[in-house]
N, C-alpha and C positions, 0 to 999 in steps of 0.2 A: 805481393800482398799476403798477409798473413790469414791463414783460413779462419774463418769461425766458427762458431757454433750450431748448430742448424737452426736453432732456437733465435740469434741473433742476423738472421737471414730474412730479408724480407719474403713477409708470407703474402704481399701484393706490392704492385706498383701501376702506375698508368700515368699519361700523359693530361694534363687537366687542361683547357682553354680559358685564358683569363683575360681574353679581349687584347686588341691592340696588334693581335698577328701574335700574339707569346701565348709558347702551348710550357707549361712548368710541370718537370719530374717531379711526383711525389711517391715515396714506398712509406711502409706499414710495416713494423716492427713490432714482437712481443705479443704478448696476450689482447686478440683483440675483442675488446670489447670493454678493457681493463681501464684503470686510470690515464687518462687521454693525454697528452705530453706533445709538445708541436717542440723540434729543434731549427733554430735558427743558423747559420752558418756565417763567418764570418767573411772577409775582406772588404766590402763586398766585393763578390767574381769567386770565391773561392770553391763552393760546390759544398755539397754533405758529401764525409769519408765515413768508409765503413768503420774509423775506429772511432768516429761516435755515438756509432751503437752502442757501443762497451759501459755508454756510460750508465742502460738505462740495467734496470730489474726486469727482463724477458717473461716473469713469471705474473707479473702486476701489470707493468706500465703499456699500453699501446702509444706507441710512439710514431709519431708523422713526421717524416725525412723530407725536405724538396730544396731543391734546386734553384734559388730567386731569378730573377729576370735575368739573360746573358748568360746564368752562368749551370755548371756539369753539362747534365745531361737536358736541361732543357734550352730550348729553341724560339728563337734564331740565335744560336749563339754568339756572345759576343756584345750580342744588338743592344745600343746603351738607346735606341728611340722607346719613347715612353717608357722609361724605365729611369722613375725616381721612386723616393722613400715613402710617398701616398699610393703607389702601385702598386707596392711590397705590400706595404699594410692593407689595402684592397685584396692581396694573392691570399694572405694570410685567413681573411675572414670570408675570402671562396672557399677555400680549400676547410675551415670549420666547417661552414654552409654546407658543403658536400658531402659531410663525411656523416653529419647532424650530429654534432658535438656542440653541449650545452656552456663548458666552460671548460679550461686546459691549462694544465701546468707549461709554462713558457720557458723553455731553457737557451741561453744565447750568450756567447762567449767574442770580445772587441768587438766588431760593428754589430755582432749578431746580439750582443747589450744594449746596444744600441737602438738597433729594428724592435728588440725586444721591449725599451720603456718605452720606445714612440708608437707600440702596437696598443700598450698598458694603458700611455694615457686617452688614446684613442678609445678603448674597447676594455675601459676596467673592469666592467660588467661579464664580460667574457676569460675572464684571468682570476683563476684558480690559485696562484702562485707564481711569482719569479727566481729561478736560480741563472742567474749572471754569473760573467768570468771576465777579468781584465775590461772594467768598464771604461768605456770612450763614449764621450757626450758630445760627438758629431759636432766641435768648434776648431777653427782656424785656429786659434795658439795650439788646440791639442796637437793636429799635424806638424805648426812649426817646429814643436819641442819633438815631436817622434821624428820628422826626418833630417833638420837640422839642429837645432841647437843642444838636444841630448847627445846627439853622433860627437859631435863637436867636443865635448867636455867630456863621457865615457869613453868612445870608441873616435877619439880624434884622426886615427890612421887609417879606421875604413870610412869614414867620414871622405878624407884627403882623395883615397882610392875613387868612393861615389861623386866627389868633386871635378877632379883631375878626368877623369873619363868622357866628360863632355869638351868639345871646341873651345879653346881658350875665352872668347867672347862671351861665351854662356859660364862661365863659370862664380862671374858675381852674385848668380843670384842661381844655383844648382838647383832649387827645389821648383822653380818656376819654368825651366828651363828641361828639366823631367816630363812634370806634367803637360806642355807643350807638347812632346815629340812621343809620348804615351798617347797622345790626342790627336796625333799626324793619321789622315787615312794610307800612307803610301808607309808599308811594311818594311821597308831599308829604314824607317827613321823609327816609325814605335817597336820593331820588332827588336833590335839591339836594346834599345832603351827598357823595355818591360825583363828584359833577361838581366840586366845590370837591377835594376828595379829590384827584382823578387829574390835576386840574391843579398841584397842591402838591407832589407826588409827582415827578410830567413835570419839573417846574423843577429839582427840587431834586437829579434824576439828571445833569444836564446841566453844565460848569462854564460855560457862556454857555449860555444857553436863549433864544430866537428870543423869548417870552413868558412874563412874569410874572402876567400877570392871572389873577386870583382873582373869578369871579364867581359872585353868590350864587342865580342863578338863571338856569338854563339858557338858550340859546336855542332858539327854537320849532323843536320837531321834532328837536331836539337826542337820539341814541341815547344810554340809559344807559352809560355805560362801565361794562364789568364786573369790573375788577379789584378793585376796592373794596371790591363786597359777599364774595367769597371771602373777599380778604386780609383784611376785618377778622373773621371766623367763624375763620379761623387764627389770627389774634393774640389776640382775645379767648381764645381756648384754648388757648395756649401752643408755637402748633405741631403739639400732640397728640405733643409730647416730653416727655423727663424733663428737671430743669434741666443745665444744661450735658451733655446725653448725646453729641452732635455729639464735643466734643473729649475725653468720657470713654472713648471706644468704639473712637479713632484705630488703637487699636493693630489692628482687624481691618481694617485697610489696608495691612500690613506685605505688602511683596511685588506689590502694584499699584501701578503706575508710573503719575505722575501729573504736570501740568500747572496751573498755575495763574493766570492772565494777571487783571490785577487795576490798576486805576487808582488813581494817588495821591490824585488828590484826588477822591474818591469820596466822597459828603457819605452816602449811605446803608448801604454796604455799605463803612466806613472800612478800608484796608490792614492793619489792627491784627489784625482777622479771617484773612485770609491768611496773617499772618504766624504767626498762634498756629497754625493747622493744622500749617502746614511745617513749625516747630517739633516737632511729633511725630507727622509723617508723616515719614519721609525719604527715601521714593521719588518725594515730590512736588519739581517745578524750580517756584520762585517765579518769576514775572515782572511787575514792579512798570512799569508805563506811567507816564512823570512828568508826562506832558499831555495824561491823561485822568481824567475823569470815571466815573460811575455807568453810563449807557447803553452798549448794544451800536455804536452808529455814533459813539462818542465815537473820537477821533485815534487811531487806531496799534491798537485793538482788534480791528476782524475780523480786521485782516491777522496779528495777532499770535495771535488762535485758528486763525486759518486755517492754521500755523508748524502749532500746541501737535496739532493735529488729525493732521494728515501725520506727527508723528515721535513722535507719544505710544507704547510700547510697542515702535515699531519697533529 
């Protein structure tokens, strides 16, 4: 891990109680007491990293880091019971509750876009501002196309690889047949699975990726990656949305100024998404990056939230 700055250091953290048996990490970042900023983290299961600190102004922004349900450093980890997207948004408007923050800049990047307009249209009242990354609108075709039929037509041979790795039988239907064995309680079937998973995923976010191997069995002493088992307890359930509610609901974003920074060639989170928000949103600025990718360190991306961040609302 690379150090940081002491400035981009959290100057708190604690464990909050959000009912349900879920206790959620949150820290405290930046100048506190400063323009209040809540980040949302993607996968869902993935955790806040310390390099989304980087994204904020230490000097301005008091920024709220946590952990959703299952996933870093809060507890029970793992645990997908009561843990859908009305309990996120419940954690969301505890963790304001507690902190007595009046209203807050909202930053959230693929599902963390996601949590973020379903938080929006819930609680526009409390939304300062939206800056978004790689927007996903939590529907079944968007997952078809991000895990098969994009692989398929881009990356047909890691595609074949993410295929071929399952028992001949399962292989009709690879995506169904994932999130089954992501969804096995007994750790010989989701453990290999979620390690083939997050590497299929890793690649497919990337438009040059460092590696493509797909291997069907861990190496030793190899940690579960946790992204896996969350994300597929949300995709098997749709989200815990109605179908297309994301862009049925736009309209209670009228009057929150909004930001969008979003990669062309985005094999997961495709431009198409983006572009149907802005569509009818129209406080949102589109910014379409043409030489990047899916991932946050893909070309021209921090620097371009780090832009969307500074002049969102201003």
């Amino acid at each position: 891990m690379k150090s940081l700055p002491e400035s981009l250091r959290p100057f708190d953290a604690r464990m909050l109680d959000v009912g349900d048996g879920h206790w959620i990490y949150v820290e405290e970042v930046g100048h506190k007491g400063g323009r209040p900023v809540v980040f949302l983290h993607g996968g869902p299961g993935s955790g806040s990293q310390y390099l989304h600190r980087t994204l904020f102004d230490p000097a301005r922004d008091h920024v709220f880091l946590f952990d959703q349900r299952g996933a870093g450093r809060s507890h029970p980890y793992l645990s997908r019971a009561a843990n859908t997207t009305a309990h996120l948004i419940a954690d969301i408007e505890i963790i304001r509750r507690h902190f007595g923050i009046s209203k807050w800049l909202v930053v959230g990047g693929s599902w963390g876009s996601t949590l973020a307009l379903a938080y929006a249209e819930r609680h526009p009242q409390h939304v300062a501002g939206l800056v978004l990354r790689a927007v996903f609108l939590g529907t079944g075709q968007e997952i078809e196309w991000a895990f098969r039929d994009g692989p398929r037509i881009f990356r047909p041979e890691l595609f074949a690889s993410f295929r071929d790795l399952l028992p001949e039988p399962e292989r009709s239907d690879p995506l169904s047949a994932y999130l089954a064995r992501l969804s096995d309680p007994d750790p010989n079937i989701h453990g290999p699975a979620a390690h083939i998973w997050f590497a299929y995923e890793r690649a497919l976010s990337e438009i040059a990726p460092k590696s493509v191997a797909l291997a069907g069995e861990p190496r030793d002493g190899a940690r579960l990656p946790p992204t896996p088992i969350i994300e597929a307890h949300y995709i098997r359930n749709g989200f815990f949305l109605r179908p297309g509610e994301i862009l049925a609901n736009a309209d209670k974003l009228r009057g929150i100024p909004g930001w969008i920074v979003q990669g062309r060639y985005d094999l997961l989170c495709p431009p198409a998404n983006a572009y149907a928000l802005a569509e009818v949103w129209s406080d949102a600025h589109l910014q379409i990056l043409d030489r990047a990718g899916h991932a946050m360190t893909e070309t021209g991306v921090m620097e371009a939230m780090r832009l969307a961040i500074s002049e969102c609302g201003t």
